[in-house]
C-alpha positions in Angstrom: 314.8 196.2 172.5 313.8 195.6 176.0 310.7 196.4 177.6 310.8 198.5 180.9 308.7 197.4 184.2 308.5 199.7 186.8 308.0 198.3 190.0 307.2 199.4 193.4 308.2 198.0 196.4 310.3 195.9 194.6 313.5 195.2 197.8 311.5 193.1 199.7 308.9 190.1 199.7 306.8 189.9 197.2 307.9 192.9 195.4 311.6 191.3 195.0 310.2 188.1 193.3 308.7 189.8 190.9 312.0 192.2 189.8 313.7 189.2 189.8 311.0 187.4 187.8 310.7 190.3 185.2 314.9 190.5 185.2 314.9 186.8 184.6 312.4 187.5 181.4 314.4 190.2 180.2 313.1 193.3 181.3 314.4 196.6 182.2 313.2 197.0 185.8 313.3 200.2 187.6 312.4 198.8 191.7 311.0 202.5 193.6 311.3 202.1 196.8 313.0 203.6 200.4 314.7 200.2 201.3 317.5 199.6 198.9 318.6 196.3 196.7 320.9 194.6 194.4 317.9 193.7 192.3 316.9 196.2 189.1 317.9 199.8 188.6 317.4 200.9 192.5 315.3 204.3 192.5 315.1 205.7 195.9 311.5 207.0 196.3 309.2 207.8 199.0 305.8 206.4 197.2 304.0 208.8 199.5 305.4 211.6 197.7 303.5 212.7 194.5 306.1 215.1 193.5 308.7 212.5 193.9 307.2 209.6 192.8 306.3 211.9 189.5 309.2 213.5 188.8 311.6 209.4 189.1 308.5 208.4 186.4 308.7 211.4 184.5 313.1 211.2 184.3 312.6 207.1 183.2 309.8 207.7 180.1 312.1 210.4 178.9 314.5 207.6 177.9 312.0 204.6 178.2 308.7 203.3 176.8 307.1 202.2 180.5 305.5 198.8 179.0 304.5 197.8 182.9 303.7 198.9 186.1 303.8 196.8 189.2 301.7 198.9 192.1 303.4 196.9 195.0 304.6 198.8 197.7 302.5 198.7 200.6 301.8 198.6 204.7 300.0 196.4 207.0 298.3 197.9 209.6 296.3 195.3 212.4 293.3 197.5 214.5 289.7 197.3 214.2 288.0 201.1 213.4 288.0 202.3 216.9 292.1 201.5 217.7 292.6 203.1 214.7 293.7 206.9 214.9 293.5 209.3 212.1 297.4 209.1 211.7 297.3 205.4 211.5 294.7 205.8 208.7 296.4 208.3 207.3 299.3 206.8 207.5 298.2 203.3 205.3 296.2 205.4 202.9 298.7 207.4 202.1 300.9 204.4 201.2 298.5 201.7 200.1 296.1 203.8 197.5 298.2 207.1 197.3 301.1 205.4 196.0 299.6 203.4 193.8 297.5 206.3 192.1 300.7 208.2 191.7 302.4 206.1 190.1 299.6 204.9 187.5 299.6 208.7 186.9 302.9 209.0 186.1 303.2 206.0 183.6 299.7 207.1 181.6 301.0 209.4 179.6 304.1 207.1 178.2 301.7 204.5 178.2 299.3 206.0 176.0 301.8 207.9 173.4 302.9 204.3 173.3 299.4 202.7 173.0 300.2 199.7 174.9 300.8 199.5 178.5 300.3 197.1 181.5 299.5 198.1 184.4 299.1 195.5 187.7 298.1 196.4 191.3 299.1 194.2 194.1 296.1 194.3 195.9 294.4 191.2 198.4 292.1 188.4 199.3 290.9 191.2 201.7 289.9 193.3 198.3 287.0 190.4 198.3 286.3 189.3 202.1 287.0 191.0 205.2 289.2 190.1 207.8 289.3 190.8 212.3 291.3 193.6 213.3 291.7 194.8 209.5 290.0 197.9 209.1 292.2 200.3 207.4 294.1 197.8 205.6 291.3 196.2 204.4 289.4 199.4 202.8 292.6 200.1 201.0 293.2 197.1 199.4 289.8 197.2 198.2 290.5 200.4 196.7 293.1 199.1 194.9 290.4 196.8 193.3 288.5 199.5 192.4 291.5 201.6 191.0 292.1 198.6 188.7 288.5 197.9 187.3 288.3 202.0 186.7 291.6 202.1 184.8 291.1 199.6 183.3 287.4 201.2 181.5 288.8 204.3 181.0 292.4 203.6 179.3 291.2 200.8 177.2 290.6 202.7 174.2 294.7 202.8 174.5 295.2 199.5 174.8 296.0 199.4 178.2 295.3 196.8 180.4 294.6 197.5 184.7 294.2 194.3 186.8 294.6 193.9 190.5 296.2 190.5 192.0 294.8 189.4 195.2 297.1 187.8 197.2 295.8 185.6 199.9 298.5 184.7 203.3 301.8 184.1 201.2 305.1 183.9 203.5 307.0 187.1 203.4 308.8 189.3 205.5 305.7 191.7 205.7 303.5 188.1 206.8 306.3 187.5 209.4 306.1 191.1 211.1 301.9 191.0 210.8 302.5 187.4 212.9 305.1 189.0 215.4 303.3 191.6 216.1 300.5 190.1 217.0 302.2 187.4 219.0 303.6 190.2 221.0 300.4 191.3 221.8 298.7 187.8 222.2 301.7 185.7 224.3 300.7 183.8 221.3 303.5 181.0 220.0 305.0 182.1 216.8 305.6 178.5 215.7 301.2 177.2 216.5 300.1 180.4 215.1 302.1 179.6 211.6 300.8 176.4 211.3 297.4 177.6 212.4 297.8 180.1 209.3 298.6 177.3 206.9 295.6 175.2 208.2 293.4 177.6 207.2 294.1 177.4 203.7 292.5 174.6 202.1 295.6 173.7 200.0 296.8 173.3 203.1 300.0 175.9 203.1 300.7 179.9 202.8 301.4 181.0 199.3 305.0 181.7 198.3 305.9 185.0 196.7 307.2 183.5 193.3 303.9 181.7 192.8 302.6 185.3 193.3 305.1 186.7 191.1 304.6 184.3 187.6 301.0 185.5 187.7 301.8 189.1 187.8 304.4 188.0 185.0 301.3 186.4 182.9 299.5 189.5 183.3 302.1 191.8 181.8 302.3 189.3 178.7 301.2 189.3 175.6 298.9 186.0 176.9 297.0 188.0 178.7 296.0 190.6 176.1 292.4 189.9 176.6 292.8 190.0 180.2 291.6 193.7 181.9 289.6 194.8 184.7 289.6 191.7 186.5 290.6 190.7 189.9 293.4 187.4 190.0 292.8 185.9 193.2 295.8 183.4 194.6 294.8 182.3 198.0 294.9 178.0 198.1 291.3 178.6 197.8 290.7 180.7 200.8 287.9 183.0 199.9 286.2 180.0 198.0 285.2 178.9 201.0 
């Protein structure tokens, strides 16, 4: 029988590599996300809505046993604390930790009838260091690194693994709209800012979203059994530094 991943986010970026990464494995994927694709069993759903996002769970685990959850969907947001409003905070919150503690809420109770479970979070290098101009972004990806540690204590006794992956700059659609924006803003060249983005890695180059997607692979295998509360950075070696 096939095991069933969930993933959220899943049409775009780093989100589609890994529904096409769990597909290739042989996985039932069930993508949630507003932006529609080819890729998995497409579930329109606004991960902002509880009742939604509860009730698309909720319909899957009464046919499936949920064996993984990729918390992906997300938003970047660029503003230090006082160009933020309370609707742009709002706004990321809502998305970036909302969404992801809805849907962990809606996969526990399959997940623990089942005794097994995986469940990853799709966090950042920014859950470890801060970044300029990354206030509300930052504090939520953080929380996802908290989310992750708690779940993980508290579910353990049903075998069910929480780990966040931190991400460092990988080249995605969402990393193309953070650079045009602020080239925009800047009169900044798109083309010096890139390669002043891939400098800064020590490896020398942004991170691709497959690379990104194998480790969130490992994590929902049977390797990584052992493997829970802990935080997976994959930066080049960024926050090393």
């Amino acid at each position: 029988m096939k095991k069933t991943a969930i993933v959220t986010g899943g049409s775009s970026g780093i989100g589609l590599s890994i529904v096409k990464k769990f597909i290739d494995e042989g996985y039932k994927v069930f993508n949630l996300d507003i932006q529609s694709s080819q890729y998995g069993e497409f579930k329109l759903c606004d991960l902002c809505d509880e009742q939604t996002v509860s009730c698309i769970i909720g319909d899957i685990s009464a046919t499936h046993n949920i064996n993984v959850l990729v918390s992906n969907a997300g938003m970047h947001f660029s503003a230090n604390i006082e160009n933020t409003s309370m609707a742009d905070f709002d706004k990321v919150f809502n998305l970036n930790v909302k969404g992801a503690f809805s849907a962990i809420k809606a996969v526990l109770p399959s997940m623990k009838a089942n005794k097994d479970g995986a469940i990853i979070l799709i966090s950042s290098d920014q859950a470890l260091i801060a970044k300029h101009n990354s206030f509300a972004y930052n504090l939520t990806k953080a929380a996802l690194a908290s989310m992750a540690k708690t779940t993980a204590l508290d579910y353990a006794e049903f075998n069910i693994r929480a780990n966040a992956v931190c991400p460092g700059t990988i080249e995605t659609p969402l990393y193309h709209q953070a650079i045009d924006q602020y080239c925009k803003k800047s009169g900044a060249d798109k083309e010096t800012v890139h390669q002043e983005e891939a400098q800064l890695q020590p490896l020398g180059r942004l991170g691709k979203a497959d690379e990104v997607a194998e480790l969130v692979l490992f994590l929902a295998s049977d390797k990584a059994k052992f493997i829970t509360g802990s935080l997976q950075v994959i930066d080049g070696g960024y926050t090393a530094q």
